[in-house]
Residue, then its C-alpha position, 0 to 999 in steps of 0.5 A: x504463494x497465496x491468493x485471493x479474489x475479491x468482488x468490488x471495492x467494498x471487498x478490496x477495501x476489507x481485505x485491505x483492512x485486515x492487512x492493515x490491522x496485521x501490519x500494526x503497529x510499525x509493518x511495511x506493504x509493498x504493492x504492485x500492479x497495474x494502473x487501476x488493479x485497486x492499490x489506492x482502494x486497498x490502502x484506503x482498508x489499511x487506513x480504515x484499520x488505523x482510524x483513518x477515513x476513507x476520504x482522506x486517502x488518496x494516490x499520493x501520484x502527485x505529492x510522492x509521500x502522504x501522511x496520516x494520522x488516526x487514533x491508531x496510529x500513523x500510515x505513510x503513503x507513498x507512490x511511486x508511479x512518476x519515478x524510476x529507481x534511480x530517482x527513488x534515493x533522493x526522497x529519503x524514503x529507505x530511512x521512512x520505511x524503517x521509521x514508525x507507523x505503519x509504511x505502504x508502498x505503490x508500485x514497489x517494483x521501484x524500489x531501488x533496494x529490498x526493505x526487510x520484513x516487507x509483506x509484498x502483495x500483487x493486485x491484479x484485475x479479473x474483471x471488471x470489479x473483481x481482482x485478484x491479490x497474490x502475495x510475494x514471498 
């Protein structure tokens, strides 16, 4: 198990960035934790990996799934936050996960099914800017 600290959003935002650039070109990141650790934050570093500007990343709470286009490549942003597991399967989400560009997930621990080749990451907040990124075998 590895962990990491980081200090403010430009520091979650970077490291989000370089995990972004490992996942490259069809790579999957299932986050979890708590409502404000900083998984939005941290997306917005996997899209600036891709090309993508910050502004245009947004917690898709609402829309369930966004898609984004950089000159990277593509990032599908899902979050699940308004769902359970058992309302995960209608979206069609498992076949999207295995699909191209680059897939993360907020609040995996929803998932109905285990998605192989997956980099799980745990945010956690410290304090008031700093967090706490722990990855998941």
């Amino acid at each position: 198990m590895t962990r990491w600290t980081t200090s403010g959003e430009a520091a979650t935002e970077e490291f989000g960035r370089r995990v972004g650039r490992e996942l490259l070109p069809d790579g999957v990141l299932l986050l979890s934790g708590e409502l404000g650790a900083g998984k939005t934050v941290l997306v917005k570093g996997v899209a600036a990996a891709l090309g993508i500007a910050r502004d245009e990343v947004q917690s898709p709470t609402f829309t369930l799934m966004r898609s984004h286009q950089g000159p990277g490549g593509t990032l599908l942003h899902v979050d699940l936050y308004r769902l359970g597991p058992e309302d995960v399967p209608e979206l069609g989400l498992e076949e999207a996960l295995y699909g191209p560009g680059v897939k993360v997930v907020e609040w995996a621990e929803r998932l109905p099914f285990e998605v192989a080749g997956a980099r799980k990451l745990i945010v956690r907040r410290t304090g008031d800017t700093t967090r706490e990124i722990e990855e998941q075998a």
